[in-house]
C-alpha positions as CSV (number, residue, x, y, z in Angstrom):
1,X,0.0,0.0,0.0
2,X,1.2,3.1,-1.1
3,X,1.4,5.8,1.5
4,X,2.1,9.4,2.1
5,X,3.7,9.0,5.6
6,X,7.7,8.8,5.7
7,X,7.5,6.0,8.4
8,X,11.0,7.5,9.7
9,X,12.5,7.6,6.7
10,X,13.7,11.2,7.2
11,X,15.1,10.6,10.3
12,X,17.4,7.7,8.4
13,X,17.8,10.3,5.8
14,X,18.9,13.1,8.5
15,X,20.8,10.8,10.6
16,X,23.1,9.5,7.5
17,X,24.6,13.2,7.4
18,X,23.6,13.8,4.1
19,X,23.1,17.4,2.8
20,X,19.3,17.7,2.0
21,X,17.2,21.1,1.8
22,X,13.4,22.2,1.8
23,X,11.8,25.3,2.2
24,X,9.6,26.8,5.1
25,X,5.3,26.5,4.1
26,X,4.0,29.7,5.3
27,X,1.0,30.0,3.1
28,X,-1.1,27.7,4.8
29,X,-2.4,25.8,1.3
30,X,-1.9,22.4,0.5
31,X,-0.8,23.8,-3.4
32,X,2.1,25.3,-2.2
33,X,3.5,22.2,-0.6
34,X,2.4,20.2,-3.7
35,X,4.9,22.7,-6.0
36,X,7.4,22.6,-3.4
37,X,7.7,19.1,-3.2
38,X,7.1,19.2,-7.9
39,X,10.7,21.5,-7.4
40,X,12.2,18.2,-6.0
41,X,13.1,19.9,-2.9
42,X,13.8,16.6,0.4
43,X,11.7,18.0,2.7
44,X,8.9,20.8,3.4
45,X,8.3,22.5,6.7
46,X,5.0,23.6,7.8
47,X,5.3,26.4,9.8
48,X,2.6,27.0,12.4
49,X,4.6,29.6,14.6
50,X,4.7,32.4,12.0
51,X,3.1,31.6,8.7
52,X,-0.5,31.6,8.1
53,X,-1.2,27.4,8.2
54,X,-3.2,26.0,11.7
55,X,-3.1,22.6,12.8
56,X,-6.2,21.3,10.5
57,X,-3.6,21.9,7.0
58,X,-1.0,19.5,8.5
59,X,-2.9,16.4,7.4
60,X,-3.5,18.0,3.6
61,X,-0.6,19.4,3.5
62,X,1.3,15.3,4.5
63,X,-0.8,13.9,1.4
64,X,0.6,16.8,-0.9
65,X,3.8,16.2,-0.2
66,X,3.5,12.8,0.5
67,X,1.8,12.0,-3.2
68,X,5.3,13.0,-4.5
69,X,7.6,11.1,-2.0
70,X,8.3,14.3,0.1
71,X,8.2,14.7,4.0
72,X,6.7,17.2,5.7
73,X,7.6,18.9,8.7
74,X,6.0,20.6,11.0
75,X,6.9,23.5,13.1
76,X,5.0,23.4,16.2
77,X,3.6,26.5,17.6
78,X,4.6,25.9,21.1
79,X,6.5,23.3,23.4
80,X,2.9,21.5,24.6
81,X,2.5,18.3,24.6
82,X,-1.1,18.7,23.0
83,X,0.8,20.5,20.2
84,X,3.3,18.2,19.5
85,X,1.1,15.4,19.2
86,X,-1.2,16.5,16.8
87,X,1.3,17.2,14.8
88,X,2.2,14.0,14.6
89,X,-1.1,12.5,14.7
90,X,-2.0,13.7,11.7
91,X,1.5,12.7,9.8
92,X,4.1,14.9,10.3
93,X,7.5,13.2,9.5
94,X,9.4,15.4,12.0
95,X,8.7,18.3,14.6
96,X,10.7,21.5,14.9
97,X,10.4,23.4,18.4
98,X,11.0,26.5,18.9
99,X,12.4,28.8,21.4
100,X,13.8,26.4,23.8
101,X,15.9,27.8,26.6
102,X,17.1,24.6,28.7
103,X,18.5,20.9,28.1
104,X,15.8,20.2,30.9
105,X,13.2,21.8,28.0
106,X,14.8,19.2,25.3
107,X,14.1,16.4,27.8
108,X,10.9,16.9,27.6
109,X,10.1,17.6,24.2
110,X,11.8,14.0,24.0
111,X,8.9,12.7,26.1
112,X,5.8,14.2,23.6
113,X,7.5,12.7,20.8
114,X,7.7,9.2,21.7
115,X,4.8,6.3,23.2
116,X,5.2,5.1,26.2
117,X,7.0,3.7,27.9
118,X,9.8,5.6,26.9
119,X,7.4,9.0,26.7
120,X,3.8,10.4,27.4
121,X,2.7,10.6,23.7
122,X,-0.9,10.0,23.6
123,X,-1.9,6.5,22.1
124,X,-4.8,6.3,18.9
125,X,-5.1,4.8,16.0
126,X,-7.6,6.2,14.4
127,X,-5.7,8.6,12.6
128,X,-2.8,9.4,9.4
129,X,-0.1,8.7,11.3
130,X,-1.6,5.0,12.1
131,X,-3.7,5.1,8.2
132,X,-6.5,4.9,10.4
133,X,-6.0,2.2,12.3
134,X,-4.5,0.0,9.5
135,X,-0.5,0.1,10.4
136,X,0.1,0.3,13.9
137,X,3.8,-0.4,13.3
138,X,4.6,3.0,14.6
139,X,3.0,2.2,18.0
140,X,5.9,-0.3,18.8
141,X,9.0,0.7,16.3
142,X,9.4,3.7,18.8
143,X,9.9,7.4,17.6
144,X,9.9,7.5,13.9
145,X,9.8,11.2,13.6
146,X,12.5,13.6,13.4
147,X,13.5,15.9,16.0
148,X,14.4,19.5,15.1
149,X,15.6,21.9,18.1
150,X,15.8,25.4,17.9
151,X,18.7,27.2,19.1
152,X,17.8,30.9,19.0
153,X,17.5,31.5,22.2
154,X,20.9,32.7,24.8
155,X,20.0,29.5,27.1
156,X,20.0,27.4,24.4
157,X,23.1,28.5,22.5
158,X,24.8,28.4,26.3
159,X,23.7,24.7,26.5
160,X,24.1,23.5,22.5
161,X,26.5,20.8,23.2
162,X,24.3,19.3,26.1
163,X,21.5,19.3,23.7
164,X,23.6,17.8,20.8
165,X,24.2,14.9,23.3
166,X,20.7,14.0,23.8
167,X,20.6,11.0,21.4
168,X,16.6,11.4,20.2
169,X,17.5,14.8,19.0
170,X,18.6,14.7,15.2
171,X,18.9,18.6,14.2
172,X,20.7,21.5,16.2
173,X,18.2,24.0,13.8
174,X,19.8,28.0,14.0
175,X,16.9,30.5,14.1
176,X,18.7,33.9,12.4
177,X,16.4,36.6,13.6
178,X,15.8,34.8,16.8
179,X,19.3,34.7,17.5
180,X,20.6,37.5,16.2
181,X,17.9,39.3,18.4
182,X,19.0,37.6,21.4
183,X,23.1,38.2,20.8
184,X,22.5,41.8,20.6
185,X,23.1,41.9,17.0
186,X,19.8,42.3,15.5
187,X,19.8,41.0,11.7
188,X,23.6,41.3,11.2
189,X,24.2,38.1,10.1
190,X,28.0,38.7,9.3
191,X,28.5,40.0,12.5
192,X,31.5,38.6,14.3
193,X,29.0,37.6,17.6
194,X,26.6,36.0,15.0
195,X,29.0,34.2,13.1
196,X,31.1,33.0,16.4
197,X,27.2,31.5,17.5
198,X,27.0,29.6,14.2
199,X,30.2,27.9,14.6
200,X,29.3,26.9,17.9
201,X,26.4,25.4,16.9
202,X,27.9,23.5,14.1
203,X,30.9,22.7,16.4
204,X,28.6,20.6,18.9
205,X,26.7,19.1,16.2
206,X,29.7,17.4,14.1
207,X,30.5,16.5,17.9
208,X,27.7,14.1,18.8
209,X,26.8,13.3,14.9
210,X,23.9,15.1,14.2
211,X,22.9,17.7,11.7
212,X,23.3,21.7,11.5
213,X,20.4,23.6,10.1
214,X,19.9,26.9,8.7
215,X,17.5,29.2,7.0
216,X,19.4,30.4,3.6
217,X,17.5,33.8,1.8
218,X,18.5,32.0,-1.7
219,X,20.4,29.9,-3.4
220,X,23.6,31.5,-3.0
221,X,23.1,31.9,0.3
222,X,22.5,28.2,1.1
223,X,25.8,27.0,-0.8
224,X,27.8,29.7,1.6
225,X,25.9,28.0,4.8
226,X,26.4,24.5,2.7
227,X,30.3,25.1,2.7
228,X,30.3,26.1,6.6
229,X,28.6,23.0,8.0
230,X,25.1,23.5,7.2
231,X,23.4,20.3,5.8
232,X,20.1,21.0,7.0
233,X,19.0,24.1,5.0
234,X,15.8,26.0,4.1
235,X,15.8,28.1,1.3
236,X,13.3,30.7,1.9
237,X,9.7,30.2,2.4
238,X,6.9,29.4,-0.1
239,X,5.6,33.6,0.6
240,X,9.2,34.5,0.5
241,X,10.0,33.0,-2.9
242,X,6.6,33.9,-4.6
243,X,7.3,37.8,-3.6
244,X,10.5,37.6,-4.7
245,X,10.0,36.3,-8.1
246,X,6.9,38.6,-8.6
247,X,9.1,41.8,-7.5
248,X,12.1,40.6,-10.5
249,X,9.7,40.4,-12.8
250,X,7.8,43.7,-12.6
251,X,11.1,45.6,-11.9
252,X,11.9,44.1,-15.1
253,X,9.2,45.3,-16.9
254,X,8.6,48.6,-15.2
255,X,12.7,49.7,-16.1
């Protein structure tokens, strides 16, 4: 049976070191992740912390993707339980958290993810991530979904390495406005704090064997953070990309 669910194949794929990209969904339509995942990106990331999706577009937005072969991930829009679980309830290949500010935070997240009795992950089946009660191989192959942690917060980047260390997680994911905010450097990305915070990060990630992510503004962009460790990158987002190309265009024409 075919099936849009990556039944932890992204983890494998994240975990094997590989350099993969995607792009952040902020859109909130189904469409958008259907073209992402036509563009042959690895992975798309639904962002429910600042783009315009809710929690009823993650199951659509797993069969767009998922027609094509392409994961989705979800961004969560808080640390809760509750959110973390619907997420992955209705498919999600992987969960991104944001602003965490403690290894003792991590630790928990670790906890949502997973079914007991190594976590408090609620137990159903009838839903995607179980095809509605026909594959409930997930129930005892423990966590197939990916882990994604934030670091963008001071508390976080003072505790990266202690995080890296925490075998369940999978990416140490660098928020640039976040973190640039928080290091006093607001948007200077080539600042020497900034850059100094990006090594670190890499640094603790190459350490324990995981993956460095990144958001890259384009192309260019991503090959620079590609070249200084990044293999986890997102190139823009859906809104990000459309405005862009619109704004070339009628600049363009308007000369």
């Amino acid at each position: 049976m075919h099936s849009p669910l990556s039944n932890g194949e992204l983890r494998k794929l994240l975990r094997s070191g590989v350099q993969t990209y995607g792009t952040f969904l902020g859109l909130g339509t189904p469409v958008a992740a259907e073209i992402a995942a036509v563009a042959g990106l690895d992975w798309v990331l639904l962002d429910l912390e600042h783009g315009s999706a809710s929690e009823s577009d993650i199951g659509p937005t797993v069969v767009a993707s998922g027609a094509y072969g392409i994961p989705t991930i979800v961004r969560v829009e808080s640390q809760e339980r509750i959110r973390i679980g619907r997420a992955l309830d209705a498919g999600a290949a992987g969960i991104m958290v944001p602003q965490i500010k403690s290894v003792a935070e991590v630790q928990e997240v670790i906890k949502y993810i997973s079914y007991p009795p190594n976590g408090v992950r609620g137990v159903a089946t009838y839903n995607r991530s179980a095809l509605w009660g026909n594959d409930l191989t997930g129930l005892s192959d423990g966590s197939q979904a990916a882990c994604i942690i934030q670091i963008e917060t001071l508390g976080a980047l003072e505790n990266v390495s202690e995080i890296a260390a925490i075998p369940e997680v999978d990416v140490l994911f660098v928020g640039p406005l976040d973190l640039s905010f928080a290091l006093g450097v607001p948007r200077d990305f080539k600042s020497e704090k900034f850059i100094e915070a990006t090594k670190q990060v890499v640094e603790a990630a190459n350490k324990h064997k995981k993956v460095a992510g990144i958001v890259a503004l384009d192309a260019d962009a991503a090959e620079e953070l590609r070249d200084r460790g990044f293999k986890f990158v997102i190139i823009g987002s859906d809104s990000t990309i459309l405005a862009n190309s619109i704004s070339k265009y009628v600049k363009q024409l308007r000369k």
